[in-house]
C-alpha positions as a printed Julia matrix, in Angstrom:
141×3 Matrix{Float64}:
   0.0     0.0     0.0
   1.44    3.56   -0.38
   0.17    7.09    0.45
   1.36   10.04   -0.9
   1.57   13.84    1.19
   1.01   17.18   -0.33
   3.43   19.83    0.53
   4.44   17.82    3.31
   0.8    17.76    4.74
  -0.63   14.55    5.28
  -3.4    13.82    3.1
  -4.51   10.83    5.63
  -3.64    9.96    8.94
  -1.24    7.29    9.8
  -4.77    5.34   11.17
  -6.78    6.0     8.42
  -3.89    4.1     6.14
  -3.18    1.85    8.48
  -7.56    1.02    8.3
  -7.14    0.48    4.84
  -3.88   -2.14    4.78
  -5.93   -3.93    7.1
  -8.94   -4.34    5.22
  -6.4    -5.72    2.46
  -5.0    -7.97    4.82
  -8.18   -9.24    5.93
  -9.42   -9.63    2.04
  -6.11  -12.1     1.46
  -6.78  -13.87    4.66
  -9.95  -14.99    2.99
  -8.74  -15.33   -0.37
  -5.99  -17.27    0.82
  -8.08  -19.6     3.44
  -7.48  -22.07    4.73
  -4.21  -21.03    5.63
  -1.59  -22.76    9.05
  -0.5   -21.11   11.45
   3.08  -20.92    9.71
   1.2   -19.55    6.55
   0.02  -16.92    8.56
   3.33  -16.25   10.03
   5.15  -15.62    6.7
   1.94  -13.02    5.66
   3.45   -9.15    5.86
   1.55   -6.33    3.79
   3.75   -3.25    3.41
   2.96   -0.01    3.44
   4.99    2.85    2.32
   4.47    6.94    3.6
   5.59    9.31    1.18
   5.87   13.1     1.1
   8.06   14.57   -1.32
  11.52   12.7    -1.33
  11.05   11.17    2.36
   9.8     7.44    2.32
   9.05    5.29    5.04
   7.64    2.23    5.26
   5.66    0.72    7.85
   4.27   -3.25    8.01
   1.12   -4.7     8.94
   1.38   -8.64    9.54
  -1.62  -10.87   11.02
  -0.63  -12.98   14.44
  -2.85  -16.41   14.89
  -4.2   -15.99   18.34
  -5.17  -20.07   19.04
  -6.92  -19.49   22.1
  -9.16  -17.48   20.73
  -8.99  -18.58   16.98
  -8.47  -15.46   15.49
  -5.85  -13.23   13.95
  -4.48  -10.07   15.72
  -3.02   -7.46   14.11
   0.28   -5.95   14.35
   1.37   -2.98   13.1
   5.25   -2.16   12.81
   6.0     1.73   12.44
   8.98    3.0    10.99
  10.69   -0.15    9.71
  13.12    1.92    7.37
  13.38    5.11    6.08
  14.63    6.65    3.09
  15.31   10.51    2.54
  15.8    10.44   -1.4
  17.64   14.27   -1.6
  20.2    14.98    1.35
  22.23   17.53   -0.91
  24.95   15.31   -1.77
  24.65   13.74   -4.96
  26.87   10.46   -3.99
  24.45   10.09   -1.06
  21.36   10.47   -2.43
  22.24    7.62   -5.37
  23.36    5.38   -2.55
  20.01    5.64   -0.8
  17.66    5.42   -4.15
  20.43    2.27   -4.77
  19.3     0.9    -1.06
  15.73    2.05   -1.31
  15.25   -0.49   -4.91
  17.4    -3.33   -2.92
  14.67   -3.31   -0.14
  11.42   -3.16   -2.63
  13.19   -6.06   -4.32
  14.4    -7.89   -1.54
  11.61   -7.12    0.88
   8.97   -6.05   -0.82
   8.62   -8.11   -3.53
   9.13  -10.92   -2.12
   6.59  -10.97    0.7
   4.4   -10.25   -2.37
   5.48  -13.35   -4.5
   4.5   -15.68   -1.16
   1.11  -13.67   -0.97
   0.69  -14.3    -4.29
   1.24  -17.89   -4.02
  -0.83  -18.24   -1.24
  -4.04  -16.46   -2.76
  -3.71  -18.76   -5.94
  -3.33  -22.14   -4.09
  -6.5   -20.52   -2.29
  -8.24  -19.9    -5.26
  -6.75  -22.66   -6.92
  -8.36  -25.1    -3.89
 -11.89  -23.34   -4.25
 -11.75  -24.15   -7.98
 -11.19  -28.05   -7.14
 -13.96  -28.3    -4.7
 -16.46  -26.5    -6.63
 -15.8   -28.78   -9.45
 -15.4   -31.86   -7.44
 -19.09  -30.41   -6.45
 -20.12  -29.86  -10.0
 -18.74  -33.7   -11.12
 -20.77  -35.14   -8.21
 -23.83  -33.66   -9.3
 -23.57  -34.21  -12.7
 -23.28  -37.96  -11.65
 -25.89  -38.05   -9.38
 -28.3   -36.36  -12.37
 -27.17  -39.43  -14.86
């Protein structure tokens, strides 16, 4: 998720962002269901603050609660920060260099294991619905 700020004015509130990564999260909880406990471990959605040339980035990541069969969330503030124009030129390459090392390395790849959990999801509902579908059309013969 990312937000942008106007003339270093927030747009949103930290909250009000931090409302809407969890209604994500909670949509690939679902899509991704039934998930393990370890699944739900590995499950981080990222969301990046931006105002001008000052990033930071922030993670929301669900926490199975078994006694009460639920998932908590937990929200991690400032994880990293990038400040894209310091007034040195060497510096400010080095930190756009570091900033596209952690969307590939980080980023990315807690994406690529979402992804992979929301299409084995998606992937099991298609089987049982057509398992479903073949059992009818049996029964109807």
């Amino acid at each position: 998720m990312l937000e942008f700020e106007v003339d270093d004015l927030q747009a949103d509130k930290d909250f009000v962002v931090f409302a809407g990564a969890a209604h994500e999260l909670n949509r690939i909880l679902s899509a991704a269901r039934p998930l393990s406990q370890s699944e739900i471990a590995t499950i981080r959605v990222h969301i990046a603050l931006v105002s001008g040339t000052h990033a930071r980035f922030e993670t929301l990541r669900p926490i199975y609660n078994k006694e009460h069969t639920l998932c908590l969330c937990v929200y991690d503030e400032d994880i990293i920060t990038f400040e894209l124009q310091s007034g040195s030129v060497g510096d400010d390459i080095e930190r756009v260099f570091e900033l596209t090392v952690y969307l590939r390395q980080i980023v990315c790849a807690d994406g690529l294991s979402l992804r992979k959990l929301i299409t084995r999801g998606k992937s099991r509902e298609y089987q049982t619905s057509r398992s479903e579908y073949e059992y009818v059309m049996q029964e109807g013969r």
